[in-house]
C-alpha positions in Angstrom: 31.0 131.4 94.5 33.3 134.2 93.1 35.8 131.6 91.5 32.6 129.9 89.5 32.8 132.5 86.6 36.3 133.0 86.8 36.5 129.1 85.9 34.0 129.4 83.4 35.9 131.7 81.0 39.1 129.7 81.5 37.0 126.9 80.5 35.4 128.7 77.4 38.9 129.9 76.5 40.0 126.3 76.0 37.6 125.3 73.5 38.3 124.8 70.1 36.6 127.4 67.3 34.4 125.5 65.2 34.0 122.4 67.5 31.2 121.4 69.3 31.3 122.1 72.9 31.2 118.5 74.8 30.8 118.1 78.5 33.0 116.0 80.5 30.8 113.6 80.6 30.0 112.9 77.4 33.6 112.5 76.8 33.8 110.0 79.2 30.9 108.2 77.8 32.3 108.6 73.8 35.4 107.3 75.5 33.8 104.0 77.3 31.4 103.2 73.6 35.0 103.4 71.9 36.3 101.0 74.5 33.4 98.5 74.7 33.3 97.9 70.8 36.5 97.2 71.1 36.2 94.7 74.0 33.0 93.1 71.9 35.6 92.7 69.1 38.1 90.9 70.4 35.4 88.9 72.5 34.3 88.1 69.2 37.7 86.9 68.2 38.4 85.1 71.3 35.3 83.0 71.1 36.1 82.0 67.9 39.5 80.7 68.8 37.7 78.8 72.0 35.8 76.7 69.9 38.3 76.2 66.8 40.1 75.1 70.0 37.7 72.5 71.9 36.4 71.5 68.3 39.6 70.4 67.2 40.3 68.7 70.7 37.4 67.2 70.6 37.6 65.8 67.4 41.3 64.4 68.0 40.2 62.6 71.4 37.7 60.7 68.9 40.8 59.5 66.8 42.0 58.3 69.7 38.9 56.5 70.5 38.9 55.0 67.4 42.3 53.7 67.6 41.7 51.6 70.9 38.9 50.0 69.3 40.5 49.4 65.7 44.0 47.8 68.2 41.7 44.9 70.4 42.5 41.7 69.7 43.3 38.7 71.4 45.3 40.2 74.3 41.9 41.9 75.2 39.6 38.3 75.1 42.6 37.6 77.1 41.9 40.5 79.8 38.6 40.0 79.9 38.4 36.4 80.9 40.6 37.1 83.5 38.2 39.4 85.1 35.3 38.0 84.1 36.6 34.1 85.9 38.2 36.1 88.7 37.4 33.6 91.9 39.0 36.6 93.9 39.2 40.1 94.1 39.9 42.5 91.4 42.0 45.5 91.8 42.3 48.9 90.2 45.5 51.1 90.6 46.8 54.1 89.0 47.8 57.8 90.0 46.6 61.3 88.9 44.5 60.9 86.1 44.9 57.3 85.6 43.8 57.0 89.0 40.6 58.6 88.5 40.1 56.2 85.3 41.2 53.3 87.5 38.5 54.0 90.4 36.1 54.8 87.9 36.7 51.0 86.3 36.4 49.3 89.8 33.2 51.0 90.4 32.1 49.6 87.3 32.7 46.4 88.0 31.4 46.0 91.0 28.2 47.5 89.8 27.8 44.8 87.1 27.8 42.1 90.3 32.1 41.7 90.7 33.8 41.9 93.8 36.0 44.9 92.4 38.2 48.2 94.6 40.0 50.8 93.7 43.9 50.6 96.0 46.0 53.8 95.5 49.5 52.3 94.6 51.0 54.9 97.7 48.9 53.0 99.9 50.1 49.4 98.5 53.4 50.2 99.6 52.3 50.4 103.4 50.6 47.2 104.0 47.0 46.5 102.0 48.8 44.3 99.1 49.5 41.7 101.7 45.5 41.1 101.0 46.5 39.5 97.8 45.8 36.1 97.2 46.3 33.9 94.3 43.6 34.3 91.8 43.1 37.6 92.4 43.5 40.2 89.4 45.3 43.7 89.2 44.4 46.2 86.9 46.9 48.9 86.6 46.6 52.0 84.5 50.4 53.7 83.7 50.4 56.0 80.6 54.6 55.4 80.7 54.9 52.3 82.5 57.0 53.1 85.0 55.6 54.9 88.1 57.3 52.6 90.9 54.7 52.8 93.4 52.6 50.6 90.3 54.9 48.6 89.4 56.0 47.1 93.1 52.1 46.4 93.5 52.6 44.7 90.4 55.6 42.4 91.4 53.7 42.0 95.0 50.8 40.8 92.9 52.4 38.6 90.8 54.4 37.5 94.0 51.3 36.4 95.7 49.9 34.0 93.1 47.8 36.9 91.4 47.5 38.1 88.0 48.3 41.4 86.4 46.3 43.6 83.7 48.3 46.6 82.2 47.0 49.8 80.1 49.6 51.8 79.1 50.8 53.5 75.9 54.2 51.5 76.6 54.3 47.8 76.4 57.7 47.4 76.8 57.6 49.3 80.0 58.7 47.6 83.3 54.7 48.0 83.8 54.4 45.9 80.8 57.2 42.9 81.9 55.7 42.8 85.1 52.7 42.0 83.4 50.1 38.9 82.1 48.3 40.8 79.9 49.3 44.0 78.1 46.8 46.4 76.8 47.9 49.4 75.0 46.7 52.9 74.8 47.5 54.7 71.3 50.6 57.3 72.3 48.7 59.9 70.7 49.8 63.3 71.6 47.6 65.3 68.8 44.9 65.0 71.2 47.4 65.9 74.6 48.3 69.5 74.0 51.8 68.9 73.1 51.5 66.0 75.3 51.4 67.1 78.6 48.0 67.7 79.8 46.5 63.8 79.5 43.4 64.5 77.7 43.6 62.2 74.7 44.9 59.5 76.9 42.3 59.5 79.5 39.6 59.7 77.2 41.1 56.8 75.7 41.9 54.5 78.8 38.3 55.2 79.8 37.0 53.4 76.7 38.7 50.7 76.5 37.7 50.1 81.0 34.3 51.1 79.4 34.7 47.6 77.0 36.3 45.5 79.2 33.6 45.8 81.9 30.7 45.6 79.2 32.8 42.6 78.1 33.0 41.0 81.6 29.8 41.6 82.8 28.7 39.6 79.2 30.3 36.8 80.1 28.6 36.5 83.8 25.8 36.8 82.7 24.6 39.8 84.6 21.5 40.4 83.6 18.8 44.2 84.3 17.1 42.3 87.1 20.0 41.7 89.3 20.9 45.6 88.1 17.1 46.4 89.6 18.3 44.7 92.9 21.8 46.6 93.2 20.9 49.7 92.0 17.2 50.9 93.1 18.4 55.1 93.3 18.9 57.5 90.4 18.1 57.5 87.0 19.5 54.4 86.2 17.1 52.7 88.2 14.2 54.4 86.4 15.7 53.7 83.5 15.7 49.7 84.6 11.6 50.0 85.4 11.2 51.0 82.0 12.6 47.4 80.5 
């Protein structure tokens, strides 16, 4: 209790003549108003850069879009009868990314009424692409062309009486000689982040499975009703009613 005045005249001696005596508090709350305009600005700032940034991506992946559908020509009618006249199996294949594109096509397929799986290429290497049989049909996805799991399922394939569908941005890949049917994917990078992260690409590759299955199925004949059967769950399906 004795030290209390003591340490309010030190305190008073500090102050400043003229100023305007301001509590430690209300420093400390002058000082966090300072710092959260400042955090609002450069928030500001920041957002602004985001969408620049996904605008500009986005906009680029459309180019790349465009470019697979202003590139089909023959070698697609060519792709597409295979699948569509496939007596046998049709296989997807890819890894990573082109993977997820490749299971993503299979599923596809199969719902539009074709007897279509997705093989990981590691797993060809350890026994499944002894299942091929002649007439059946590999679709393998390889932005470069030479990822060798892919390309021995390939030369099995081919081996084996099958036939082989390739997308990749490299034709005259190993992929690509190993191959019936080549279909390219535009080697954009504008739409990659200096190429490395496979946006563009995948965007890409997933149109042109998108066209080769609406393609397909056109040609079977599969029509909303045997959808109706297939598919009863989900929107789809109440999308189907609707027709």
């Amino acid at each position: 209790m004795k030290g209390r005045p003591e340490a309010r005249r030190r305190s008073a001696s500090l102050r400043i003549p003229g100023q305007p005596t301001v509590s430690g508090s209300s420093r400390e709350r002058a000082a966090t108003s300072r710092t959260n305009k400042s955090i609002k600005r450069t928030d500001r700032m920041e957002a602004n850069t985001l969408l620049e940034q996904a605008r500009a991506l986005i906009q680029a992946e459309g180019r790349a879009v465009t470019e697979v559908a202003e590139g089909l020509g023959p070698p697609f009618v060519e792709a597409v009868r295979l699948v569509a006249e496939c007596p046998g199996a049709i296989m997807t294949t890819g890894s990573g990314t082109s993977g997820a594109i490749a299971r993503r096509l299979a599923h596809l397929l199969a719902t539009c009424g074709m007897h279509a799986f997705f093989v990981h290429p590691a797993d060809a290497l350890h026994g499944p692409s002894a299942a091929v049989a002649p007439g059946d049909v590999l679709i393998a996805l390889s932005k470069a062309g030479k990822s060798a799991e892919i390309n021995h399922f390939a030369r099995v394939t081919r081996e084996r009486g099958g036939k082989v569908i390739s997308l990749t941005w490299k034709p005259e890949s190993e992929l690509g000689s190993l191959s019936d049917v080549v279909l390219r994917l535009p080697a954009t990078v504008y739409a990659e982040g200096e190429g490395v992260l496979p946006f563009g690409s995948t965007l890409a590759a997933g149109a042109l499975c998108d066209a080769i299955c609406l393609a397909a199925k056109t040609l079977r004949g599969f029509d909303l009703a045997t959808l109706a059967q297939t598919h009863p769950a989900g929107a789809t399906a109440e999308l189907i009613t609707k027709h």
